[in-house]
N, C-alpha and C positions, 0 to 999 in steps of 0.2 A: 263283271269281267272275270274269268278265269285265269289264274296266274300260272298253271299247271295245269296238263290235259295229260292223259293216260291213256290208252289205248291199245289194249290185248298185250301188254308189257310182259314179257316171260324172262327167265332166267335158267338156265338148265345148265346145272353142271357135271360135269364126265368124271365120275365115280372111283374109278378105275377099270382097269381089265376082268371081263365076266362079270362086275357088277352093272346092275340096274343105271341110268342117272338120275341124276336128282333132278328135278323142279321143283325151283330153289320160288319161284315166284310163277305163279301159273295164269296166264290170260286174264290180267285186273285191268280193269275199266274205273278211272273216277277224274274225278275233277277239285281241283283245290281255288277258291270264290279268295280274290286280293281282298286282302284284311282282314281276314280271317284267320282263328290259331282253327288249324285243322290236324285233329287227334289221329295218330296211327297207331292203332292195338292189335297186341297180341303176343302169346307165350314166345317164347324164344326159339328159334327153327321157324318160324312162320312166314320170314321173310321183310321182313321188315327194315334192316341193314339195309339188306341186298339192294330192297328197292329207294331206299336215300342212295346205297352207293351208285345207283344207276340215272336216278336224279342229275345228281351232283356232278356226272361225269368221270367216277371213279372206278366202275365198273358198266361193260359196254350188254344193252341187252340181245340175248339171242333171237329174241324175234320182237314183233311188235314197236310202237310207235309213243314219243312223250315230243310233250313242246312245254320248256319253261321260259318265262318271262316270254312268249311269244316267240322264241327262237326254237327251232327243232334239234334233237338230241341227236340227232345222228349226223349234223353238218355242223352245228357252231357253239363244239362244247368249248372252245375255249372263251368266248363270249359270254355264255353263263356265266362260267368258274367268275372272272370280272362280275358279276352284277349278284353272286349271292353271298351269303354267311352261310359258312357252315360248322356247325361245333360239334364235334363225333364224343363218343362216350367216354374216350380219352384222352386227354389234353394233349392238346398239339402246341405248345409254349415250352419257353427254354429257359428250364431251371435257370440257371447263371445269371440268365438277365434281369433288370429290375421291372416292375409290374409297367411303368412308364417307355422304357426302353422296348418290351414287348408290346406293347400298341406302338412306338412308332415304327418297330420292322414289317409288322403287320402291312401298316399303312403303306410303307414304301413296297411292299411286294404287292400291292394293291394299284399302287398309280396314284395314290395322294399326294397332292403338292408338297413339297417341303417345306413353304411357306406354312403351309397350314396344319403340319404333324403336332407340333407341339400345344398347340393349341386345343387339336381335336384331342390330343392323349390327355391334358388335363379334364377334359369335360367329360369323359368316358371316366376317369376316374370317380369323377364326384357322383354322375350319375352312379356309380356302381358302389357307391362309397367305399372307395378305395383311396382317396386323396391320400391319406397318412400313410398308406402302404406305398408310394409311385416309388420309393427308392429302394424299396427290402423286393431281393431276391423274389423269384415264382417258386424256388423250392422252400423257402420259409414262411411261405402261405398259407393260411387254413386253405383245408379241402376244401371248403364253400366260398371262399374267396378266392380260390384258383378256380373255380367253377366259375364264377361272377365274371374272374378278367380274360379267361376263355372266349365266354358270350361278347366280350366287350372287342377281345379282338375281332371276333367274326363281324362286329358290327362298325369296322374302321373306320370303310370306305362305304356309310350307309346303304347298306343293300337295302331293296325294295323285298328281299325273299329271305328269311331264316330258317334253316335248318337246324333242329334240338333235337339229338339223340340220347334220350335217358339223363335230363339233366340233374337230375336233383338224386339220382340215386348213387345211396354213400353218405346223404348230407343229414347233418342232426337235425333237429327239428326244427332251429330258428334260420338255419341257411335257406332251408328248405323253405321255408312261408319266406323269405326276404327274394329268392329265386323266383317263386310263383307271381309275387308282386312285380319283378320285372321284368316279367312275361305277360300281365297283362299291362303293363305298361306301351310294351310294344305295339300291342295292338291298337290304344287309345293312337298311337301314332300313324298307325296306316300300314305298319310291317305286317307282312303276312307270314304267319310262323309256322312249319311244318312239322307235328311236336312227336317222338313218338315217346312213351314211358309205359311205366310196367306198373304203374300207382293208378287204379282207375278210378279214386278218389280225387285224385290230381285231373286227371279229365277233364270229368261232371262237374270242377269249378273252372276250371281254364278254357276248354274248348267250345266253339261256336256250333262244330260238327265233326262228329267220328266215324272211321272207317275199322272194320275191323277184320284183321286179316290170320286164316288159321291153316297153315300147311299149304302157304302159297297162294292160295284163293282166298277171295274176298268175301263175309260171308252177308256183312251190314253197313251200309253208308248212309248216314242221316243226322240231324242233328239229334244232343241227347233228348230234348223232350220227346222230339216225335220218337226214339227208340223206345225208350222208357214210355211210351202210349199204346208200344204194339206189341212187349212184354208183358203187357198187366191185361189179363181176363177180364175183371171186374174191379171198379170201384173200391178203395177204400179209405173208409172217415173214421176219424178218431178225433173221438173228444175228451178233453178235459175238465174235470169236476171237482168241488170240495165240500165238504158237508158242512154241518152247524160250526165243527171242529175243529175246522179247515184243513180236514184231512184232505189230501189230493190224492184221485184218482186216477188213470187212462184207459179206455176202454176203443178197441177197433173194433169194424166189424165188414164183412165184404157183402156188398149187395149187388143188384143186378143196376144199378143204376145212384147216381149220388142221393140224387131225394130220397131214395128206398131205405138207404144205407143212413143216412140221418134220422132218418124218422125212428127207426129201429135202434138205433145205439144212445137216440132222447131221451127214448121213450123207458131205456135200462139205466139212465140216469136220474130220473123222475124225484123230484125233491131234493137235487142238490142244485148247487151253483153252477153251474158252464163256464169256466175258464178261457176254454178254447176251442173249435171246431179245425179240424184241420183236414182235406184230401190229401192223400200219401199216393207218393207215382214211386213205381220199383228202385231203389238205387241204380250208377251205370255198371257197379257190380254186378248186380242181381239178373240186371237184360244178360252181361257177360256170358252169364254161367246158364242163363236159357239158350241164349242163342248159340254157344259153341260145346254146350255138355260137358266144357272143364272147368273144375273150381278153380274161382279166383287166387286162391294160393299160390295155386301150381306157376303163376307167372313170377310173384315176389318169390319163392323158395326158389327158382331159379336164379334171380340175383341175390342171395344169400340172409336170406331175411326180409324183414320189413324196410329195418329202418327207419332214416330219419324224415325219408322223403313223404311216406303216405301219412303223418300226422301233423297237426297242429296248422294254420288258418293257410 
């Protein structure tokens, strides 16, 4: 079942006077599969906001056709807004309050029972492990635990659809791996997450399938393996070896086909130990920078760096 349907979705905005306009998002076609983390990539200016905010019912599109959760975007955005999470790149929680008190305004702007706020704010805590924080302020939070209790308010009044714009970036390294984990948390539960980031390492472990969008058009939708099978030419094996010594080796080598390519990089092995045989498939980097001719950089040096977001598990 598809949770999300897209349909020649454009975006064009009026420049000014004598200038050109922009097409901010240009005739995308995709579809987003319930339960699914589905990756949105791409350099900054590509559209990718725009089109969460047109999602989500924060900005209305100029032409073209979307249905989420089954209801159509042009009749019953206020329907949506009720049935999803959304958590933008920057936090929408109120310093003053405490991390508890901000899930249950959440809730009540949501339509959660009263009966049932307090209860759900403590469980959203622990999941997020935040219990020890429910009483300290949101502005005396780490940044990766006002990141955590963001996700947490989006996720109040259980929505079936989440939206993650750039979560993790800003976060040191261990936010970041604790972040990821509760994202594919999500999905073990049935949420479907609509993720987009600038970490394409983040991806290729997080997403089921990715779309990738470059100056408004779309240029790849697929899941990573099958991307990463239509960026690779040929074949490559690399094996592992060590000698009497146990000096260790690694040697790749590209062939027109896997047996070809083993047999040839054995056969340059010949009298030591084989450790390991491994097939290598391009990184979702590597498909990246085939498929749109810009280096991966150019998306992180936009958000200022690396970061904490693109390392550690």
């Amino acid at each position: 079942m598809d949770i999300i349907q897209v349909s020649q979705l454009t975006k064009i905005y009026q420049t000014g006077k004598d200038k050109p306009p922009l097409r901010a998002v240009d005739g995308i076609d995709f579809a987003v599969r319930e339960g699914e983390v589905f990756g949105f990539l791409g350099p900054n200016g590509a559209g990718k906001t725009t089109t969460i905010r047109m999602l989500t019912g924060l900005a209305r599109p100029t032409t073209g056709s979307a249905s989420v959760l089954g209801l159509d975007l042009a009749t019953d955005i206020p329907r949506i807004k009720k049935q999803i999470g959304v958590v933008p790149e920057q936090s929408n929680l109120y310093d003053e309050l405490s991390a508890l008190d901000n899930l249950v305004f959440a809730m009540q702007l949501y339509g959660v029972p009263r009966a049932e706020r307090q209860t759900r704010g403590e469980e959203l805590l622990a999941r997020f492990r935040l219990s020890e924080k429910r009483d300290a302020p949101f502005a005396k939070l780490s940044r990766g635990m006002k990141r955590a209790l963001t996700i947490a308010a989006a996720l109040a009044h259980r929505p079936p659809l989440l939206f993650l714009d750039e979560p993790t970036t800003g976060l040191d390294v261990m936010s970041a791996r604790n972040l990821r984990q509760m994202i594919a948390g999500l999905r073990k539960e049935g949420v479907t997450v609509f993720l987009t980031t600038h970490y394409l390492e983040e991806a290729e472990r997080l997403c089921d399938r990715v779309a990738i969008i470059v100056k408004g058009r779309l240029v790849a939708l697929d899941t990573v393996a099958e991307l990463q099978s239509t960026a690779q030419s040929k074949p490559i094996v690399e094996v592992t070896s060590a000698d009497d010594s146990n000096n260790i080796e690694t040697r790749r080598i590209e062939g027109d086909d896997v047996a070809a390519a083993t047999r040839t990089v054995l056969a340059q092995t010949e009298g030591r130990r084989v450790l390991a045989i491994n097939t290598l498939r391009p990184t979702l980097e590597e498909v990246f920078v085939k498929l749109t001719g810009l280096r991966a950089e150019v998306m992180l040096a936009e958000k200022g760096g690396k970061g904490g977001g693109n390392a550690g598990g």
